[in-house]
N, C-alpha and C positions, 0 to 999 in steps of 0.2 A: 378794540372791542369786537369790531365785524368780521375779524379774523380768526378771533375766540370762540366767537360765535358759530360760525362756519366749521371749526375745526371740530368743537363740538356736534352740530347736527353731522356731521359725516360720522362720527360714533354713534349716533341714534341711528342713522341709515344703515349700516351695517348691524349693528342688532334687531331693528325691524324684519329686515329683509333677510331671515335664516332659512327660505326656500331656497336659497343659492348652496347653501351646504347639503353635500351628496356624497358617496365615494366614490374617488377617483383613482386610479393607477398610473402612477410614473414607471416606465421602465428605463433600466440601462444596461446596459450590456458590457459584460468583464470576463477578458477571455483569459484563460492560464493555460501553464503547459503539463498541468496535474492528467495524469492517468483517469479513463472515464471507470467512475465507482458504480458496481451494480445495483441497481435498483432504485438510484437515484431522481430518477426521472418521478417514481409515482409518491415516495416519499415527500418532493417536493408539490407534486398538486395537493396533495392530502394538508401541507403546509399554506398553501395559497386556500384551500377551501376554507382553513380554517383561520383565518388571517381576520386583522384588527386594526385599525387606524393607527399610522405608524412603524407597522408591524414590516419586517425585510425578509423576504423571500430570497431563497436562493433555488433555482429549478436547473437542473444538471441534464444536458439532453447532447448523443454525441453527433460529430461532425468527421468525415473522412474527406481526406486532400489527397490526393492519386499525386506525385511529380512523375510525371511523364516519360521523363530526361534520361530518367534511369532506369533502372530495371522494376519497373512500379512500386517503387518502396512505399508504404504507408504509414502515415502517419495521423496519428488520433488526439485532440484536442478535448481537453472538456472547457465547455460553453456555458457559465453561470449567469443566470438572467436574473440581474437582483430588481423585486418586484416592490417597490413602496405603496403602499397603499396609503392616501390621502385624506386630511380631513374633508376638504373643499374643493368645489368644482360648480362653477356656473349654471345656471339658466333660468329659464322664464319665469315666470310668475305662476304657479299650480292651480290647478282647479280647482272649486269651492264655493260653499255655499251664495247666490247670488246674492247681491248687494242690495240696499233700497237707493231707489232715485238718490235721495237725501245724500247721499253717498259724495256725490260726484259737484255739491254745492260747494265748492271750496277749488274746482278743479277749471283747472284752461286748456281748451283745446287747441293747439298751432298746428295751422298747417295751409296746405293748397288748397288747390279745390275738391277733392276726395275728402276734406275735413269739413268744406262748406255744403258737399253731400251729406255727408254726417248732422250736421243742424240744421239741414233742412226735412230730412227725412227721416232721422232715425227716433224721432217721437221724444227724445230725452228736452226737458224743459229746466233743465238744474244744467247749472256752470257756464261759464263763459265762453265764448269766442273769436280767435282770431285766425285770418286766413284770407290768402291771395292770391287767384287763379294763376297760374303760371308757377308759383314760389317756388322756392329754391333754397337747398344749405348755405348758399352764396346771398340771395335777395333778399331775406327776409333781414337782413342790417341794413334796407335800404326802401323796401318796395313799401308804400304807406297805405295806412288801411286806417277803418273808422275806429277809436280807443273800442275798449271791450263794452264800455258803459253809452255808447254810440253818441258823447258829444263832446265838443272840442273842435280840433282839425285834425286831420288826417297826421299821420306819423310814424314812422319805419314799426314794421311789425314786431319786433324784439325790445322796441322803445315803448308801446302798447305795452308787452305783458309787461314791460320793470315798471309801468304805471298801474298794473294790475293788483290785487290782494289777490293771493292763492294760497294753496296748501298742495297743491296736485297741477305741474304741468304735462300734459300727453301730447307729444311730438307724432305729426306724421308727414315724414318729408322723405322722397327720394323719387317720386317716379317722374319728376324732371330732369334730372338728372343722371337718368338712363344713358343719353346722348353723349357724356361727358367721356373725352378720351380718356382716360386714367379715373380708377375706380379709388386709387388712393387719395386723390383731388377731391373726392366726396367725402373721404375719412377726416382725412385733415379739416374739412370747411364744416365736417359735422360738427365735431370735434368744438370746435371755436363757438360753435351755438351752443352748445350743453356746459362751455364756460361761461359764458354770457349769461344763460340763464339762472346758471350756479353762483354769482357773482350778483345777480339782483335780487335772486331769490335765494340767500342758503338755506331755508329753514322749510323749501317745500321739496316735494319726492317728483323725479324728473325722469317721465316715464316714455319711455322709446318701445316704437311698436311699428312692427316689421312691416314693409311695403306690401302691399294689398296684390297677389296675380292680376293677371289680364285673361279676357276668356281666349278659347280657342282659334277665333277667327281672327282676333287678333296678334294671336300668335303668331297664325301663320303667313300674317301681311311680309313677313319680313323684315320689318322695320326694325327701331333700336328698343323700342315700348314692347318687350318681351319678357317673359316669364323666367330663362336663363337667365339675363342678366338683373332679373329682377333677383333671382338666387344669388346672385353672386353679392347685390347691393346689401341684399337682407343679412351675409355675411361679415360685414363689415358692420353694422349696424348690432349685431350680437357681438362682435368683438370689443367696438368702445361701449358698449351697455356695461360688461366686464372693466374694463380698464377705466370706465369712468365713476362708477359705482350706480349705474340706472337702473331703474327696474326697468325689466323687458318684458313686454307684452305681445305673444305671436298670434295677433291675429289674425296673418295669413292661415295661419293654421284653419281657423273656420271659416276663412270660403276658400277654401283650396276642394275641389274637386277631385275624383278618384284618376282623371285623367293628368291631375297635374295643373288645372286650369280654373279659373273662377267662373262658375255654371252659370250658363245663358242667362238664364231663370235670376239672378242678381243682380244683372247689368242693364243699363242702357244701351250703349254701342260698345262695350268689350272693355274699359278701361271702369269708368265711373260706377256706381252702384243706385241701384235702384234705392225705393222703400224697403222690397225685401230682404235687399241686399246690405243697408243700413240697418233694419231691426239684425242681423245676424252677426253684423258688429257690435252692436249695444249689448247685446247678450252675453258676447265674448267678453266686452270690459266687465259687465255685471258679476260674474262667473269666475275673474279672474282679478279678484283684486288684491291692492298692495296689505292691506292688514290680512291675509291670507298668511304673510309666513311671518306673523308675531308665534 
């Protein structure tokens, strides 16, 4: 039955979540030894401009091979680039009308302590929380914290939410993990969380959002707590959002600064976020929510 169950909400999530469909272009490449046809070239963009999901482009464009060896003999290829154009293609969650508080009553937020800046500062008094200074895509099947309902005893932080009622989990985990030699080590251990959580909870929407910059000064300590590899984590983190079927929430995107970096003016010491820097979160979840792409 919790298999049924399951398999079914994953048809609700993929109908829910129709911001993910976009066009997209596959291309491949098919080369013959067909004589190059004139005028081929603009016939085919004229065919591309006018193209429709599905639809096979063939775009004819020529190639010269000099053989050297010889007395320059040349020879001429035609080059047909056949162009698919796609139903679907990934990404975030779209902008949109804000949300009410009320919204987020049903929702849990996991995470480090960048989540436990989040309910401390960023004024939202709806949804629950759980979160472990230090945590990690590895620690959180282990590191204990107080149930979300605050009684009880203490208990690995992914045993908390499967003790939780939800409709809405929002993951935010990765800037511990910075350190971590191999960026696939993070994929993989993400990975096993967003089953875990899919396996206690199949019937709620399990929302991954992008690791938050660090400001400039702290960029340029040198350390591993960097902005690159913050990019490179937030890569991975839209890959299984994709292959796992998560919504993705880029709220790097509002506090990313025009330098690339999360503005003074948001932070504590370079990593953490202030109140300002928490209310520009909230706004960002408000702004961007999952009934957005019904």
């Amino acid at each position: 039955m919790a298999r049924e169950r399951g398999s079914h909400m994953a048809g609700e999530r993929k109908r829910r979540r129709n911001w993910k469909k976009a066009p997209a272009v596959l291309a491949m490449l098919v080369v013959s030894a067909e004589l190059l046809t004139p005028g081929g070239p603009a016939g085919a963009v004229q065919e591309l401009a006018a193209a429709k999901a599905g639809d096979t482009i063939a775009i004819v464009r020529s190639e010269t091979n000099t053989n050297r060896g010889t007395a320059a003999i040349v020879k001429r290829a035609q080059i047909k680039t056949t162009m698919v154009v796609s139903e679907e293609s990934f990404g975030p969650v779209p902008e949109s009308e804000a949300v009410e508080d009320t919204y987020f009553e049903d929702a849990v937020f996991l995470g480090d302590s960048r989540t436990e800046g989040f309910h401390l500062y960023s004024g939202l008094k709806t949804g629950a929380y759980l979160y472990g200074v230090g945590a990690t895509v590895e620690s959180v099947f282990t590191k204990k914290v107080w149930p979300a309902e605050g009684r009880g005893e203490k208990v690995p932080l992914l045993d908390a939410l499967a003790e939780s009622e939800c409709g809405k989990v929002y993951l935010m985990l990765g800037v511990n993990e910075l350190g971590w030699s191999k960026k696939e080590t993070f994929q993989d251990q993400y990975a096993k969380v967003i089953d875990r959580v899919r396996e206690d909870h199949p019937d709620a929407e399990i929302v991954l959002q992008t690791i938050l910059p660090v400001s400039a000064g702290q960029d340029a300590k040198g350390s591993y707590v960097n902005n690159e590899r913050i990019g490179v984590y937030n890569e991975v983190i839209r890959t299984l959002a994709e292959e796992k079927d998560c919504a993705l929430v880029d709220v790097a995107e509002a506090l990313t600064g025009e330098d690339g970096c999360l503005p003074p003016e948001l932070t504590f010491e370079g990593i953490h976020l202030n109140t300002a820097g928490c209310k520009v979160w909230l706004e960002y979840l408000r702004t961007h929510s999952i009934e957005s792409g019904k």
